[in-house]
N, CA, C and O atoms as a GROMACS GRO file, in nm:
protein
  300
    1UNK      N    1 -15.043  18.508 -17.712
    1UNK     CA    2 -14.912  18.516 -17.650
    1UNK      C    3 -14.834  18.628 -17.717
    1UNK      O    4 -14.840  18.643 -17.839
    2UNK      N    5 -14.770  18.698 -17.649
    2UNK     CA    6 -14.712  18.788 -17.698
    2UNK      C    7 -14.559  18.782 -17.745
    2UNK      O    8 -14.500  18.691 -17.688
    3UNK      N    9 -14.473  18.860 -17.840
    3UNK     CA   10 -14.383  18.801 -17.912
    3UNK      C   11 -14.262  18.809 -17.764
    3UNK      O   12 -14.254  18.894 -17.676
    4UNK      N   13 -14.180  18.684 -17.787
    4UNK     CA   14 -14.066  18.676 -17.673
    4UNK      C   15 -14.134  18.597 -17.565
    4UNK      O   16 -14.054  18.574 -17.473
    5UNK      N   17 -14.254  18.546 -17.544
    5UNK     CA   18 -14.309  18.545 -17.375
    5UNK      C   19 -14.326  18.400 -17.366
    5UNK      O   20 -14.371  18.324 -17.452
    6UNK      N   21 -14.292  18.379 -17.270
    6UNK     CA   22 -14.271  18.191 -17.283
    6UNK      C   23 -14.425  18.160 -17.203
    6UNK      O   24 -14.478  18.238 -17.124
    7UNK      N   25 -14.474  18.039 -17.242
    7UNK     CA   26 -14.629  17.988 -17.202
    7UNK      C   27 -14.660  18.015 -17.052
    7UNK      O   28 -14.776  18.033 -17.016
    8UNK      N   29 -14.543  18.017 -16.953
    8UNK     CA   30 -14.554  18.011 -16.834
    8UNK      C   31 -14.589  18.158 -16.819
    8UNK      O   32 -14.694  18.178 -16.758
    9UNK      N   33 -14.522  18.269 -16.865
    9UNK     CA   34 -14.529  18.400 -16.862
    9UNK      C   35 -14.647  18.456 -16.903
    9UNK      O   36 -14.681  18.563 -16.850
   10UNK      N   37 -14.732  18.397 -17.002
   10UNK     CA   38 -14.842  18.455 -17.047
   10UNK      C   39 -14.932  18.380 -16.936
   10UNK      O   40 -14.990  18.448 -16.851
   11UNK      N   41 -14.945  18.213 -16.938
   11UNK     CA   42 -15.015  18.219 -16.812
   11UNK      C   43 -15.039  18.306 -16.716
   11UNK      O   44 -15.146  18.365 -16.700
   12UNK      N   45 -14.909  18.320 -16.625
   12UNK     CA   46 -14.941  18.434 -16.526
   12UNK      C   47 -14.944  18.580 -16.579
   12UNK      O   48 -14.922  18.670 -16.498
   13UNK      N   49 -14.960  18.599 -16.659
   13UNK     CA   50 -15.031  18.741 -16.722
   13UNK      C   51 -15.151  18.721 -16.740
   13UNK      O   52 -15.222  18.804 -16.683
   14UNK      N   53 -15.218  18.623 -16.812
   14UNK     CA   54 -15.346  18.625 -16.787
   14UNK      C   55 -15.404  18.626 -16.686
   14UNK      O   56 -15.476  18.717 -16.645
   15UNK      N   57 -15.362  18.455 -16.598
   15UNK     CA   58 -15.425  18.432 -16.480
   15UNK      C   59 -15.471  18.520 -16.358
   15UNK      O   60 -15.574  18.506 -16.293
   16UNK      N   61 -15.346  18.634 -16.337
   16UNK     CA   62 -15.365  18.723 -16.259
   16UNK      C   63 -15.465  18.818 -16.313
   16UNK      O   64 -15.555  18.858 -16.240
   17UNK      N   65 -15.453  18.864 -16.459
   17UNK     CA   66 -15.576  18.957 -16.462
   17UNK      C   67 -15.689  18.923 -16.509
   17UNK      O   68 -15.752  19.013 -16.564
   18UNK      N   69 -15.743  18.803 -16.504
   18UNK     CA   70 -15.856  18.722 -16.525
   18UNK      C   71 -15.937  18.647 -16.377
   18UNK      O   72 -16.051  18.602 -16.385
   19UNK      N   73 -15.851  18.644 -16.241
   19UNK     CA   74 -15.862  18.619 -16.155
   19UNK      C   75 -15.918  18.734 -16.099
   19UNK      O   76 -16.018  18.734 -16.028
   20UNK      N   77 -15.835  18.861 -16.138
   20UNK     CA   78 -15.884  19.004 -16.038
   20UNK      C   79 -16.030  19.041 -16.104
   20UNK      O   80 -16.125  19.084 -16.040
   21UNK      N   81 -16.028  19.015 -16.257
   21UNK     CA   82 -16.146  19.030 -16.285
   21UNK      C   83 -16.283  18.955 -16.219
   21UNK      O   84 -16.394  19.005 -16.198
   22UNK      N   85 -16.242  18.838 -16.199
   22UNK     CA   86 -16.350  18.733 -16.141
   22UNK      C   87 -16.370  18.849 -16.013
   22UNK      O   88 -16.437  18.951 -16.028
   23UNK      N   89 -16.298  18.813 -15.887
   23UNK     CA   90 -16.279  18.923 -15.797
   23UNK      C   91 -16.360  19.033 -15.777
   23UNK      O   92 -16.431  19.047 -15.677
   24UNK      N   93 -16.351  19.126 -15.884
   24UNK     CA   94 -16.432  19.190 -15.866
   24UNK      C   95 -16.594  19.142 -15.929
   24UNK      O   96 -16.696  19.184 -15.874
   25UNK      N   97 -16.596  19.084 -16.006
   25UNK     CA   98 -16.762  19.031 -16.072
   25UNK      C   99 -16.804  19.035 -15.925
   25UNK      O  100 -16.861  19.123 -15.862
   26UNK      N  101 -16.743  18.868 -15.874
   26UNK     CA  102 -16.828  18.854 -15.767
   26UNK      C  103 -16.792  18.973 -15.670
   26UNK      O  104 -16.713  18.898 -15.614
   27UNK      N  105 -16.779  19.082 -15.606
   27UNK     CA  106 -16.785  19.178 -15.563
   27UNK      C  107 -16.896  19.259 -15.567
   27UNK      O  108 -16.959  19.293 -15.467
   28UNK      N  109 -16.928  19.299 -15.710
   28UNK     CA  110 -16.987  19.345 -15.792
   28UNK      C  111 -17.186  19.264 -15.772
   28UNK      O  112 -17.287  19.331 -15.753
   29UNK      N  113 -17.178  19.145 -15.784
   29UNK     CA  114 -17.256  19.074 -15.790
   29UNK      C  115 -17.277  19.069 -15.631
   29UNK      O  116 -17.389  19.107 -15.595
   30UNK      N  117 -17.201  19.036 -15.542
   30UNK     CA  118 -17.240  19.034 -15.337
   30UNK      C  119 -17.302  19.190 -15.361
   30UNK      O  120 -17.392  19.204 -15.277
   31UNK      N  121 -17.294  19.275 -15.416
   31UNK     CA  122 -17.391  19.455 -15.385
   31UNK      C  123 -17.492  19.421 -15.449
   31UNK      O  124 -17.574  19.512 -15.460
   32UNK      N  125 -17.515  19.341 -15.488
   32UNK     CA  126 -17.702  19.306 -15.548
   32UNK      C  127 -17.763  19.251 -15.427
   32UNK      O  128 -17.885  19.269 -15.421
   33UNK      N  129 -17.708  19.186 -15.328
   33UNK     CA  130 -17.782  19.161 -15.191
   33UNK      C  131 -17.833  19.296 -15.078
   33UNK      O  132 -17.902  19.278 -14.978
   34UNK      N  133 -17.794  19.393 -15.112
   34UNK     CA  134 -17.862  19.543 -15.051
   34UNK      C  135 -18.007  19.494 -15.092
   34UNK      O  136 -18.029  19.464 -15.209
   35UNK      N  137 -18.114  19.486 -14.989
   35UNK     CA  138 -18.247  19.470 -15.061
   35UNK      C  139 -18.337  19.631 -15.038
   35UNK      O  140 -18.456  19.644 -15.069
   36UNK      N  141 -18.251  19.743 -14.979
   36UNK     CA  142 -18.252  19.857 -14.997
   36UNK      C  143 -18.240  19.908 -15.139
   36UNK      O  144 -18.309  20.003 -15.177
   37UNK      N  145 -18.164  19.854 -15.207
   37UNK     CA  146 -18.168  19.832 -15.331
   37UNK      C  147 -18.209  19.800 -15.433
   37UNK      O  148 -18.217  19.867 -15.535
   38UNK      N  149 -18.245  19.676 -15.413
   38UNK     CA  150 -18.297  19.565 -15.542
   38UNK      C  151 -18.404  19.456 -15.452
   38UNK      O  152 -18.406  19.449 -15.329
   39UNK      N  153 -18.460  19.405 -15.513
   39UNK     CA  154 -18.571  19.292 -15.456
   39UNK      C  155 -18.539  19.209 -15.565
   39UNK      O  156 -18.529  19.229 -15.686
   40UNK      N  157 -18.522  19.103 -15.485
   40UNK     CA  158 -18.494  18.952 -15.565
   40UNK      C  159 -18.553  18.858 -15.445
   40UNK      O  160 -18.580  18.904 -15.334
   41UNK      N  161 -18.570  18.719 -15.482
   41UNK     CA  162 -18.671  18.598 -15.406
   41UNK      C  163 -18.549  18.522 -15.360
   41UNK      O  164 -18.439  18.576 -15.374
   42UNK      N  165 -18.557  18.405 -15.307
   42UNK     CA  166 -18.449  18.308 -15.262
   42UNK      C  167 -18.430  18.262 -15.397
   42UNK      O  168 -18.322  18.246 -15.452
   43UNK      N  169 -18.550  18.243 -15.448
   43UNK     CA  170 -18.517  18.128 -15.599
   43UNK      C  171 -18.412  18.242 -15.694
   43UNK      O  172 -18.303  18.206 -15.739
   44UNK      N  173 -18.460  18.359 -15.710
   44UNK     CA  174 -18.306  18.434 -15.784
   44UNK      C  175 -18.200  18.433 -15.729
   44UNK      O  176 -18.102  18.448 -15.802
   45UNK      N  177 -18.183  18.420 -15.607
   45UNK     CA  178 -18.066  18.427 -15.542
   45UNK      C  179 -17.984  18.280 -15.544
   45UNK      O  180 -17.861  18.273 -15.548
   46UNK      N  181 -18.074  18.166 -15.541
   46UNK     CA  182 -18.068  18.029 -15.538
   46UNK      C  183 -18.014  17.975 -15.689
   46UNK      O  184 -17.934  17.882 -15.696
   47UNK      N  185 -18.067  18.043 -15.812
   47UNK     CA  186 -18.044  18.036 -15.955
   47UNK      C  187 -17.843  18.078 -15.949
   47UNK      O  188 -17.744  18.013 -15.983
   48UNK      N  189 -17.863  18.217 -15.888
   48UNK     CA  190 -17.732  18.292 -15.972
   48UNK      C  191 -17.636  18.216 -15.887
   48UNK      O  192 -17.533  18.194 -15.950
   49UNK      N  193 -17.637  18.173 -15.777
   49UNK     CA  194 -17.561  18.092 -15.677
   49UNK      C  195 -17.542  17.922 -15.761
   49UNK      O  196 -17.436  17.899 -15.820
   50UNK      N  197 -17.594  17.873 -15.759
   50UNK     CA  198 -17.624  17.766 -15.877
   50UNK      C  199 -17.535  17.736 -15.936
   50UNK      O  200 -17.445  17.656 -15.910
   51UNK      N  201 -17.565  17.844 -16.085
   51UNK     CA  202 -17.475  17.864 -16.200
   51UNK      C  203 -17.343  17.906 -16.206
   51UNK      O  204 -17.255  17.864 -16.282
   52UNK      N  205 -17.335  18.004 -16.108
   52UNK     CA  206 -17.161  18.054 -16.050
   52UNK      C  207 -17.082  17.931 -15.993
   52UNK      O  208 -16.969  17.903 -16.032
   53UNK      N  209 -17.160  17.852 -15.886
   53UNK     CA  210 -17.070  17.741 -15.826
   53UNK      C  211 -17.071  17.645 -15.993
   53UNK      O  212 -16.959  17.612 -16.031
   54UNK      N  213 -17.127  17.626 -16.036
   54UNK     CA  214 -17.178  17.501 -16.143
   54UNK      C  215 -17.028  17.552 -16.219
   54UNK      O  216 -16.921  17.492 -16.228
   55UNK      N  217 -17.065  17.673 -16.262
   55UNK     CA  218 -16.917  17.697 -16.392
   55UNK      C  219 -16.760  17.708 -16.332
   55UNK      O  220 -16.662  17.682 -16.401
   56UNK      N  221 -16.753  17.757 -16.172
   56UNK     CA  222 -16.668  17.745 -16.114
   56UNK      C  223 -16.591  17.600 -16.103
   56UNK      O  224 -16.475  17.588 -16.143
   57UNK      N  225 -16.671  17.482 -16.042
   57UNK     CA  226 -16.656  17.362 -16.014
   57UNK      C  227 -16.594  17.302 -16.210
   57UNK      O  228 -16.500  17.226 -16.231
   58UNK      N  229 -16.686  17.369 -16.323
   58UNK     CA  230 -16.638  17.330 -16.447
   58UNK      C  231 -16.458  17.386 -16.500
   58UNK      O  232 -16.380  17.338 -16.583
   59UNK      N  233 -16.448  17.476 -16.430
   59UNK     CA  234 -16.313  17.537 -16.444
   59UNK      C  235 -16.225  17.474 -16.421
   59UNK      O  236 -16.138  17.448 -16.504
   60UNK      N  237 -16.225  17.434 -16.301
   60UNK     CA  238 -16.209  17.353 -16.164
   60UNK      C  239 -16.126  17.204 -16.208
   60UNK      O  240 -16.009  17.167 -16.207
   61UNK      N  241 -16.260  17.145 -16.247
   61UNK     CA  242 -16.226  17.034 -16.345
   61UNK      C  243 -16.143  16.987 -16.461
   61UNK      O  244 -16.116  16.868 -16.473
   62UNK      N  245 -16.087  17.108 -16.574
   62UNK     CA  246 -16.034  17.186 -16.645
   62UNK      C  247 -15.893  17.127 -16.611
   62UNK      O  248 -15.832  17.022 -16.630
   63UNK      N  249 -15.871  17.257 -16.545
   63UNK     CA  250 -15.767  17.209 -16.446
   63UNK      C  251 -15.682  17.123 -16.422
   63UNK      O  252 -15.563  17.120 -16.453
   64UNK      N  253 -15.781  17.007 -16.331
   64UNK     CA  254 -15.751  16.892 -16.293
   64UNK      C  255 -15.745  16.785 -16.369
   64UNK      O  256 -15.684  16.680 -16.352
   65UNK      N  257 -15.817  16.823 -16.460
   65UNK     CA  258 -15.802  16.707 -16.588
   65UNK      C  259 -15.688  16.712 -16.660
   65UNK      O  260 -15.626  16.610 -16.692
   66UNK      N  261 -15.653  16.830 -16.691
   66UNK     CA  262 -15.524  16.841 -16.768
   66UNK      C  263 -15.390  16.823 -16.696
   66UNK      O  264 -15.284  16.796 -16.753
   67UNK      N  265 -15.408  16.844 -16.542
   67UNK     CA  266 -15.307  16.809 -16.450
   67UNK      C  267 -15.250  16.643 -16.428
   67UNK      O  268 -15.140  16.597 -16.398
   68UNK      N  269 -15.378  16.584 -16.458
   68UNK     CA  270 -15.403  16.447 -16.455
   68UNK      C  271 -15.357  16.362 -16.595
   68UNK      O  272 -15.315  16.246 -16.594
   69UNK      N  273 -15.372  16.438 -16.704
   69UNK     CA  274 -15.340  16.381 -16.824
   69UNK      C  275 -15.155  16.340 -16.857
   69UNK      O  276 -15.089  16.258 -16.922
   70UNK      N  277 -15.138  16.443 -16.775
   70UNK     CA  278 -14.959  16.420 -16.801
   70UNK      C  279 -14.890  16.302 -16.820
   70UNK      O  280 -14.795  16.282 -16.897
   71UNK      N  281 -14.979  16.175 -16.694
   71UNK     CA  282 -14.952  16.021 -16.765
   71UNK      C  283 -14.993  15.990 -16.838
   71UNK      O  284 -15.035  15.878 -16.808
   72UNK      N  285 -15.023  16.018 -16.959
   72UNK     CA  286 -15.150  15.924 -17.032
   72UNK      C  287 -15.051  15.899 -17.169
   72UNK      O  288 -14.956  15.971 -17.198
   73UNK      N  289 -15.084  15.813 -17.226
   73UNK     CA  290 -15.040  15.777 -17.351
   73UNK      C  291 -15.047  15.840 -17.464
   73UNK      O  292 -15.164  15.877 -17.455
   74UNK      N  293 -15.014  15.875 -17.552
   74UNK     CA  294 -15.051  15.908 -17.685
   74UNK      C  295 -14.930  15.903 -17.817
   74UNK      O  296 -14.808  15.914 -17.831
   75UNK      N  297 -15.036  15.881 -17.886
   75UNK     CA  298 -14.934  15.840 -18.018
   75UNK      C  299 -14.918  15.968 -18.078
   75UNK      O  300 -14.848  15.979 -18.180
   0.00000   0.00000   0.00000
């Protein structure tokens, strides 16, 4: 966090340039389907598809868990 910047502010400083980054990955990653290009099988294509939804859906969760915690008790 940077000095002066309240949690909400750095959030959306990150979020936005951590989002555009994603953005482009997968961008980046859809030009590996040119098979003019590159040769890959269903099963590589089936793997990297996989693991992207898998860590996405874990983010995801993240999220929602901590959105969810706001009732919870603690000492």
């Amino acid at each position: 966090m940077r000095s002066g910047e309240t949690k909400s502010t750095t959030f959306k400083r990150l979020a936005g340039s951590r989002t555009n980054n994603v953005i482009r990955n997968i961008r980046l990653l859809g030009n590996l389907s040119n098979k003019h290009n590159y040769s890959y099988s269903e099963e590589d294509f089936k793997r990297i598809f996989t693991t992207v939804e898998s860590e996405l859906k874990l983010a995801k969760s993240k999220f929602l868990i901590a959105l969810n915690n706001k009732n919870k008790f603690n000492l």
